[in-house]
C-alpha positions as CSV (number, residue, x, y, z in Angstrom):
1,X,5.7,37.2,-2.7
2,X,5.6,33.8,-1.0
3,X,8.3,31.2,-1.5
4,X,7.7,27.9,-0.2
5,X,10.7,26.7,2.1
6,X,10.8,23.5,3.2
7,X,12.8,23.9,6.3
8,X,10.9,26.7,7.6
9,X,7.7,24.1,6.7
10,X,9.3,21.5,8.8
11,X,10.4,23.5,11.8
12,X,7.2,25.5,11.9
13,X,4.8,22.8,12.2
14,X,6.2,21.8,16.0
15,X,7.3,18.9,17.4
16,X,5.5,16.2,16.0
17,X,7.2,16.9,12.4
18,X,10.0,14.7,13.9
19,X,8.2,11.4,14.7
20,X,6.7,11.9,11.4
21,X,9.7,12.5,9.6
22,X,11.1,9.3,11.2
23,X,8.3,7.3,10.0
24,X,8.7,8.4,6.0
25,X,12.3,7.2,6.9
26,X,11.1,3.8,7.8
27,X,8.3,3.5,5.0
28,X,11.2,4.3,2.7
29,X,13.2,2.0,3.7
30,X,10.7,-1.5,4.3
31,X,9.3,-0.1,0.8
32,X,12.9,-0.5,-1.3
33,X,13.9,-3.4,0.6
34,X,10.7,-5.3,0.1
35,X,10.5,-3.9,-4.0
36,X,14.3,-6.0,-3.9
37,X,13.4,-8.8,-2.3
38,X,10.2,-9.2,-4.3
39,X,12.0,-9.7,-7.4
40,X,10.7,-12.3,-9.1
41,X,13.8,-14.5,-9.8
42,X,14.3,-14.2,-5.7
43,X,11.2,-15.9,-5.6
44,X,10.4,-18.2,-8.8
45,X,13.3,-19.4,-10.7
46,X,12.2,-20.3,-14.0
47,X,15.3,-21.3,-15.7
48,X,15.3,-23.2,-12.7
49,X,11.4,-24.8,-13.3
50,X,13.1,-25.9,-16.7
51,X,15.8,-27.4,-15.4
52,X,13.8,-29.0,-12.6
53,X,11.4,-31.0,-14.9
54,X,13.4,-32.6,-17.1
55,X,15.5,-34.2,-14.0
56,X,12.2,-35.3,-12.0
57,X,10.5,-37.0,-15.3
58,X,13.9,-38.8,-15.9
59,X,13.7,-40.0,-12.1
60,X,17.3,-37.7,-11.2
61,X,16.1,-36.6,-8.0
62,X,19.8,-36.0,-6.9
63,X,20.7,-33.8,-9.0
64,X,17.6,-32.0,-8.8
65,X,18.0,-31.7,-5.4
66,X,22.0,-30.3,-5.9
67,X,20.3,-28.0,-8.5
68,X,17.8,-26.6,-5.5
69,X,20.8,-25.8,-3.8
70,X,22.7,-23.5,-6.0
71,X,19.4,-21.8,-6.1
72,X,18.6,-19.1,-3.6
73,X,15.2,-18.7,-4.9
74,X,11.9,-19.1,-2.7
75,X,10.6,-21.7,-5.2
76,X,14.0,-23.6,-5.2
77,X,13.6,-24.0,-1.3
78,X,10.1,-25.5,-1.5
79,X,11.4,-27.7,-4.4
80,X,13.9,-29.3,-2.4
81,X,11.7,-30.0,0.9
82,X,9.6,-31.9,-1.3
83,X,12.1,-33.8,-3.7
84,X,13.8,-34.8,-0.5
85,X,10.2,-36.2,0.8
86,X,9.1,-38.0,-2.4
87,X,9.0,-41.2,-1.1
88,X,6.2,-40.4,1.5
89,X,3.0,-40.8,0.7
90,X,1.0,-38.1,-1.6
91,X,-1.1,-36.7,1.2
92,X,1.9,-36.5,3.5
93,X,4.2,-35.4,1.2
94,X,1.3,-32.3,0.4
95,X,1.5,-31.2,3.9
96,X,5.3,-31.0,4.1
97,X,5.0,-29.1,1.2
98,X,1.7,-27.0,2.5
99,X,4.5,-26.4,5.7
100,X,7.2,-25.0,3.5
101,X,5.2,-22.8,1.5
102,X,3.5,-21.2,4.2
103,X,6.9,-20.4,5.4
104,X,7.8,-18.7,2.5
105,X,4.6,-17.4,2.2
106,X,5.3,-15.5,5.7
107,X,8.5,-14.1,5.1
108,X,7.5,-12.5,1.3
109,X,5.0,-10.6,3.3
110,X,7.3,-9.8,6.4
111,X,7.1,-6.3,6.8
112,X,4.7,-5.2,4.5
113,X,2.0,-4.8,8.0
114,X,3.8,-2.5,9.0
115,X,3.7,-0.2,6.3
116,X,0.0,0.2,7.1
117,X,0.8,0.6,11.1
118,X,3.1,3.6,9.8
119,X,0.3,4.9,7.7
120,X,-1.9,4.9,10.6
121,X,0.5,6.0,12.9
122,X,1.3,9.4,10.9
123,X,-2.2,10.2,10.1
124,X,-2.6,10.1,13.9
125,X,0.9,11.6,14.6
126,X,-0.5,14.6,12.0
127,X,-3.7,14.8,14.2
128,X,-1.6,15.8,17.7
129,X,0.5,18.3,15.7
130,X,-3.3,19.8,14.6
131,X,-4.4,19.3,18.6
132,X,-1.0,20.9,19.9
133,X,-1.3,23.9,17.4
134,X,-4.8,24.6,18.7
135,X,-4.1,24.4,22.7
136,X,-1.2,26.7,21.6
137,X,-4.3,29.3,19.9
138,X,-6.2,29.2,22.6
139,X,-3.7,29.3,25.4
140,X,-2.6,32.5,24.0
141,X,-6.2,33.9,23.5
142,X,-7.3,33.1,27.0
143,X,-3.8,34.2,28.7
144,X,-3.6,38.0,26.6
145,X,-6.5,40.4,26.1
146,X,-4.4,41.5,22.9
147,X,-3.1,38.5,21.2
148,X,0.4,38.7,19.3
149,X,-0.2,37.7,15.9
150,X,3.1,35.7,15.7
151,X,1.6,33.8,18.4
152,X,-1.4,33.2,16.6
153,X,0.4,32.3,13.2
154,X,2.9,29.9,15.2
155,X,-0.1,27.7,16.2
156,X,-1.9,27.9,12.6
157,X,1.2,27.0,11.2
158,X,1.5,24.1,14.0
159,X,-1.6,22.9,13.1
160,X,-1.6,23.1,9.4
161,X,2.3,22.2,8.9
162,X,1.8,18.9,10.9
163,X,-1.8,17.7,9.2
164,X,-0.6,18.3,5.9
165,X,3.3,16.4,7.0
166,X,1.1,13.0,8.0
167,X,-0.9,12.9,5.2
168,X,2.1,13.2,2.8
169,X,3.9,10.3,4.8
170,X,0.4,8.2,5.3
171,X,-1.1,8.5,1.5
172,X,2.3,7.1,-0.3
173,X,2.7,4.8,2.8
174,X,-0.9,3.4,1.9
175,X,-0.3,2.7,-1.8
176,X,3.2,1.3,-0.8
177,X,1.3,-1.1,1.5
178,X,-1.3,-2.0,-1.0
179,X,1.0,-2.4,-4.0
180,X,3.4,-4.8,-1.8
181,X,0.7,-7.0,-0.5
182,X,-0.8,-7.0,-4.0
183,X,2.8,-8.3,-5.3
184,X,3.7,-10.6,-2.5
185,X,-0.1,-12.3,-2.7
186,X,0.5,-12.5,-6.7
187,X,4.1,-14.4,-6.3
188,X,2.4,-16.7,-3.6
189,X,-0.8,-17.6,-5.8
190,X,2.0,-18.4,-8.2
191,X,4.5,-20.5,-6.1
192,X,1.3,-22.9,-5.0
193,X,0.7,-23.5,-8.6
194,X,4.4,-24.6,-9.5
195,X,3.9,-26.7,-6.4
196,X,1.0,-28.4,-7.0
197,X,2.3,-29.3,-10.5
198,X,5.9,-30.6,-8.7
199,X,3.9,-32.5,-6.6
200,X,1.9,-33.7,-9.5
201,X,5.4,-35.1,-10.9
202,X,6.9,-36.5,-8.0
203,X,3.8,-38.5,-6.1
204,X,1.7,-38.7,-10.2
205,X,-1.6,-40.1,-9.7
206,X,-1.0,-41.6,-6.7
207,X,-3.9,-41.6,-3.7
């Protein structure tokens, strides 16, 4: 009776198991950090929101700057570039804050590419293992006119071992990516709104 061993898996499927192996590693790791730094209170503050609105319509724009500071929030970073540049004019003021929030915009999405490069990379990492197994098959078929079975079973094993190692690394990698990018593009579509309305109550209806 077969029993499924997970070393013997591993070892079995040849040498291209351990560039794969490193890149679950790394897909692990940019996932959980990302999934922590993605956290919405890192990002928008809303106690902070609260706070921030009743300072700017009462014209308290240092304090609401010192309450930007003890925030380490994404939104709380954008807040304070643009208290600090209320007294330019509307359209200016918009760019500087267009500036800021593209910035933040970068780094919730830093790393999340390369999630997708790893995905890639493992599907294609998977595809040598399958390639190596098979030179193995036939090197051994063209070298003896009776073939040794363990030979034979070595490269199946190569080939199947390793295909079936970069897809299980590639498909969660994929769904990591896509759920990430989904998340970061979410809190971004969010921050431009709380912007917009900041900037709406620092420059009003000014042209």
């Amino acid at each position: 009776m077969y029993t499924f061993n997970i070393y013997d898996f591993y070892m079995q499927g040849g040498f291209f198991m351990h560039p794969i192996l490193i890149c679950s590693i790394i897909s692990l790791a940019i996932f959980m950090e990302r999934l922590w730094s993605l956290r919405r209170k890192n990002v928008i503050s809303y106690p902070l929101l609260q706070n921030l609105e009743r300072l700017l319509k009462d014209g308290k724009h240092s304090e609401a700057v010192s309450l930007c500071k003890a925030d380490n929030s994404s939104m709380s970073r954008i807040f304070m570039t643009g208290i600090k540049n209320f007294s330019k004019k509307r359209e200016r003021l918009k760019d500087v804050l267009e500036g800021i929030g593209s910035r933040e915009a970068a780094s919730l999405g830093k790393y999340i590419e390369g999630l997708a490069t790893i995905a890639n990379v493992s599907t294609l990492l998977g595809l040598l293992g399958t390639i190596s197994g098979m030179i193995k098959i036939f090197a051994a078929i063209s070298h003896d006119v009776t073939v040794n079975p363990a030979v034979l079973a070595g490269g199946i094993s190569e080939i199947l071992n390793a295909t079936a190692f970069g897809l299980a690394v590639a498909i969660p990698t994929s769904i990591f990516y896509k759920f990430l990018t989904g998340k970061a593009d979410a809190l971004v579509a969010e921050m431009e709104e709380h912007t917009a309305y900041v900037l709406d109550m620092l420059k009003g209806s000014e042209d």
